[in-house]
N, C-alpha and C positions, 0 to 999 in steps of 0.2 A: 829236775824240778826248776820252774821259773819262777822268778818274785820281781818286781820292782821296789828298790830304794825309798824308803820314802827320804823328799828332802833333808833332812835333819840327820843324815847319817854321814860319815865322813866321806868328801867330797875329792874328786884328783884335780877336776880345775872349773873355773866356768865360763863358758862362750858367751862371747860378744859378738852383733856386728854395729858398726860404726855407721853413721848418717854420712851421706856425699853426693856431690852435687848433681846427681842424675836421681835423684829421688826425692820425694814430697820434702824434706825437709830444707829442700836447698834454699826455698824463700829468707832462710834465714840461718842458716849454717851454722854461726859464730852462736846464737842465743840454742840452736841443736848439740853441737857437739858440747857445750857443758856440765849436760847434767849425765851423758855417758861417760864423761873424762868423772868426775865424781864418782861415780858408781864403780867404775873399774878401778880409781883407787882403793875406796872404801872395801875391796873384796880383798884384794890385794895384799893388804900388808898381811894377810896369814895365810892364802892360797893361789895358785896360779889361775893366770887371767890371759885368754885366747881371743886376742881382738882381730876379727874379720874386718878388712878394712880394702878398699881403696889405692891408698899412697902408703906405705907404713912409714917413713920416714918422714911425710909432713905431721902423722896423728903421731909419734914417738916425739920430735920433738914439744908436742906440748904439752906431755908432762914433766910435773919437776923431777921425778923417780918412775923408773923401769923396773923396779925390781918385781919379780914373778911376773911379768905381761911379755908376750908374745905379740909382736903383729903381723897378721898374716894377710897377703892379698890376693882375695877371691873376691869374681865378681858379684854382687847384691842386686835385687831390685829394693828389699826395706830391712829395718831394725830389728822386727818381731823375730828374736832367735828363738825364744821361748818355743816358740811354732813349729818352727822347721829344724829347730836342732834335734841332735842325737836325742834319742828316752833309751838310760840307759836301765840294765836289765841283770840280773845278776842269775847264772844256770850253773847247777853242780860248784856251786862255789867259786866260780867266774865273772867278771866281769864282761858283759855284750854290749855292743850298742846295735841300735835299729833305729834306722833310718825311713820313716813314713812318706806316703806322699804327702806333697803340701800341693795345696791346689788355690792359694790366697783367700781363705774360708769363704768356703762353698762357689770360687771364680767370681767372687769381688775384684780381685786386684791382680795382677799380672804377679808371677810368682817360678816362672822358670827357672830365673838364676837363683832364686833362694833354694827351691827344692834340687837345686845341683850340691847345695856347700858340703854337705856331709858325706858323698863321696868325696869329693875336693878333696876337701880336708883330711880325709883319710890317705888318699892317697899320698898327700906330702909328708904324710907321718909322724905328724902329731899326738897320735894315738898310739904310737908303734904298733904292738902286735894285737893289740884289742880288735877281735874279731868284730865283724860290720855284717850287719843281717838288713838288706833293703826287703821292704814291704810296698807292695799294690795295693794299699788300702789308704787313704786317708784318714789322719790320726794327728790333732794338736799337741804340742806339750802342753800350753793352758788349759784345756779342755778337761784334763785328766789331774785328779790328787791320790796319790798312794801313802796309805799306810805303813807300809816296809813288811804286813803281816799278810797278804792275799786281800784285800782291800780297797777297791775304785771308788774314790765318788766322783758323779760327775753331773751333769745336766743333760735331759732328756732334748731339747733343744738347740743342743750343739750336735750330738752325737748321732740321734736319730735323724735327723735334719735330711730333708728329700735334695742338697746341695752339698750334701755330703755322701760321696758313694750311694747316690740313688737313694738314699732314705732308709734305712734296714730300720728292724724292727728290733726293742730292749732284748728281745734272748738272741737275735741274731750279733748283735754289738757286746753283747754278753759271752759269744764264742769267742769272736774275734779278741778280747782281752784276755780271755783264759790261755787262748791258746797263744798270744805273743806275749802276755806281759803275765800270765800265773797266778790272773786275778780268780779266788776262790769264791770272793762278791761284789756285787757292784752292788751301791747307793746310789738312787737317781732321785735328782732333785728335778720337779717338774715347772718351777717355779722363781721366777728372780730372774733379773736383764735390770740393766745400768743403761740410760739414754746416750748416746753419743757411742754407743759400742758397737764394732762391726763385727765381734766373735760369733754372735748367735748364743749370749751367754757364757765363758768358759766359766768354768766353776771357779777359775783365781780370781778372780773379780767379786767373788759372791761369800765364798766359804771355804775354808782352809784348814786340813789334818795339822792339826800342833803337836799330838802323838796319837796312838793307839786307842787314846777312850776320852781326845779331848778335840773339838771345832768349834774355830774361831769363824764368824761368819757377819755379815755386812745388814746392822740392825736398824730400819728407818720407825721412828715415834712420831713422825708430822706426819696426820691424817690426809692434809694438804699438800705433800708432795708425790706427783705421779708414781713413787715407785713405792707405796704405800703398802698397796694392795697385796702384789706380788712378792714384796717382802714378807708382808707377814703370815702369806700362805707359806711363803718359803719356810720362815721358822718352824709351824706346826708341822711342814713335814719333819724338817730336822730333829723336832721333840721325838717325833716316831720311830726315830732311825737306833737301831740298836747294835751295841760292839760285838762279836764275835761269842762275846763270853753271853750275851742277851742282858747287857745294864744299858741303861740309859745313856748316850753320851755325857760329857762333863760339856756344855753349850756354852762359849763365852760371845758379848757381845762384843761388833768393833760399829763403832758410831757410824751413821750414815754422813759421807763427805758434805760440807755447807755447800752448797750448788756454785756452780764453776761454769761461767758460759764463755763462749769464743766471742771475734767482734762484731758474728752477724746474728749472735742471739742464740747460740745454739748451744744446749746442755752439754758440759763435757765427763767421760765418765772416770770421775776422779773417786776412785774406793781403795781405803788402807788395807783389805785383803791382800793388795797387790805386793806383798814385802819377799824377801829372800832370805833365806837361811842359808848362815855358810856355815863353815867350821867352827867359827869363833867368834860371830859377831848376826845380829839381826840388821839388814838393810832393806830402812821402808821409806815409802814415798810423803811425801807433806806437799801443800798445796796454798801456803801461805795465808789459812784459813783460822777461826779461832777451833771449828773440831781438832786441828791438828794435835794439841794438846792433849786432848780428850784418847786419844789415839796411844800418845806416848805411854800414857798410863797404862793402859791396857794390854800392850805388846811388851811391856817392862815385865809387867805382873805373870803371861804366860811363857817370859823367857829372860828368867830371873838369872843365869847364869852367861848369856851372850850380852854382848856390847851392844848399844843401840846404836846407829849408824842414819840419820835421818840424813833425805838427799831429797831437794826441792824437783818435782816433777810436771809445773805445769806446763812445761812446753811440748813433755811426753804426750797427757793425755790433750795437745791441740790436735798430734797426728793419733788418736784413739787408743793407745795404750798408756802404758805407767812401766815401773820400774820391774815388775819378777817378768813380766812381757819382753823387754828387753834384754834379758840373760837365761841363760840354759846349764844347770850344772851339772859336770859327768862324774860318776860315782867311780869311786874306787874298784 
C-alpha cells in the first residue's frame, strides 16, 4: 500500500535550489539570493537543508553557519523546487521518492535542466538507498496537498489543464494518483487563481491541509478586488468538502495579501497559503504589508505548538512564487 506524507510529518531534509546568474533572477542577484539565504537558515537549525546550487563555495561562504546544509552543484534553469523536486511516498512502510516530469507548467518556461535534478541528485547520493521511481506523467509538487490519510486536494485547473499531459479528464487524474501516490480521494477545487500567477492555480497558493479535518485557505472580503468572485465560489465549495469520517471540515480563514504590484503595474501573487511546515518550526512568507499581521495571528492559532519563523518574500513573488514554491521537503 501507497500514501503520501502529509507535510507536517517528520521530515529527513528539505531541498533547495539557489538563484544564479543564468536565470531570471540575475537582474538582481544580491536583493535574490537573500530571502533564500533566510529561508535555508530558518529551516536549518532543526533539520537538514540540500542547497542546489551553482558555485557551492561562493553560496557557503555567505552564510554565517553551515550547520545541516549541504551544497550541491547541479545545473538549474529556476528556483521553483517545490515543482520539480522529489514527492516523496511512503509503500509497505518505506520511504520512495518519484520523480515527475516537469515540463515548466504546461511549457511556459524552459525546464530541461530542472527536470534532470532529481535524478542528479540521486545519483550523487544524497539519498543513499532511498529508492527513485521516475514517472512520464507530469505532476507539480505545488499543485498537490496530502492529508498523510489517502487524501488529495487539489484544483481542477492545474491538473486537468489541456497543457498538462494533453488535458485528462477528474477520474483519469483520479487514477493517476491512486495508483502513484495511494490517494483513496481527491478534493477538486474548481475555483480560485492569484493574478501574477503562472501555476494555472496550484492549490498552495489557495488552500492548505493543517491536519486531517482542518484547511486553512486564502479568504478575500473586498467586493472590489478581481479575485472576489472566485474566491468566494472557492469557499462554498470548500464548505461542501467533507473528511473521510463525512463532518464538515474545521475551515479556517488566512487574509487575502494587500495588493502587491511590480514597477510596470502589474499584480503580484502574494498569498500567506504559501508557508512550510518543518519539524519544529512554521515558515511563512510576509510582504511588508499591514495583512502581514493579520496572517501572524492566524498561523500562531493553527500551529500553537511550532515556532513562527516570518521571512520577507517580495522579491520571491517579482519572479511569481513565494516561499513553500521555493523548498521541497523529503519524508522520512
Amino acid at each position: 500500500m501507497r500514501r503520501m506524507p502529509a507535510e507536517w510529518e517528520r521530515q529527513r531534509a528539505v531541498l533547495m535550489a539557489f538563484p544564479h546568474e543564468k536565470t531570471d533572477w540575475s537582474r538582481d542577484m544580491e536583493g535574490a539570493l537573500s530571502p533564500f539565504i533566510r529561508i535555508a537558515q530558518a529551516i536549518a537549525y532543526s533539520q537538514a537543508v540540500y542547497i542546489i546550487c551553482d558555485d557551492k563555495e561562493a553560496i557557503s561562504e555567505r552564510f554565517c553557519s553551515t550547520n545541516n546544509l549541504s551544497f550541491i552543484e547541479i545545473p538549474t534553469n529556476d528556483t521553483w523546487i517545490r515543482d520539480y523536486g522529489y514527492i516523496s511516498i511512503e509503500e509497505d512502510g518505506e520511504t520512495k521518492l518519484l520523480d515527475f516530469s516537469f515540463d515548466g507548467w504546461g511549457g511556459k518556461f524552459d525546464a530541461q535542466l530542472d527536470n534532470a535534478v532529481n535524478s542528479t541528485l540521486h545519483q550523487k547520493g544524497y539519498l543513499g538507498i532511498t529508492p527513485l521511481e521516475s514517472i512520464e506523467y507530469v505532476l507539480e509538487g505545488g499543485s498537490i496537498e496530502s492529508d498523510g490519510a489517502g487524501t488529495i486536494l487539489t484544483t481542477t485547473n492545474c491538473l486537468c489543464n489541456p497543457n498538462r499531459n494533453g488535458g485528462k479528464s477528474k477520474s483519469e487524474v483520479e487514477d493517476i494518483l491512486a495508483q502513484r501516490l495511494g490517494a483513496t480521494r481527491v478534493l477538486w477545487l474548481d475555483y480560485g487563481y492569484l493574478a501574477g500567477d503562472d501555476t494555472d492555480s496550484h492549490i498552495d497558493t489557495l488552500a492548505r491541509f493543517v491536519d486531517a479535518r482542518t484547511i486553512t485557505y486564502v479568504q478575500c472580503l473586498d467586493s472590489r478586488d478581481e479575485h472576489y468572485q472566485a474566491l468566494q465560489q472557492m469557499h462554498i465549495q470548500l464548505k461542501r468538502f467533507r473528511t473521510k469520517e463525512g463532518k464538515p471540515y474545521r475551515l479556517i480563514p488566512l487574509p487575502m495579501c494587500e495588493a502587491i504590484y511590480d514597477a510596470k503595474g502589474y499584480r503580484l501573487p502574494a498569498t500567506y497559503a504559501n508557508f512550510l511546515i518543518t519539524n519544529k518550526a512554521l515558515v511563512y512568507p510576509t510582504y511588508g504589508v499591514k495583512t502581514d499581521d493579520q496572517a501572524k495571528i492566524v498561523l500562531q492559532s493553527l500551529f500553537p505548538e511550532k515556532e513562527l519563523i516570518p521571512i520577507r518574500c517580495n522579491k520571491l513573488i517579482e519572479e511569481g512564487g513565494s516561499l513553500h514554491c521555493s523548498t521541497m521537503q523529503v519524508a522520512y
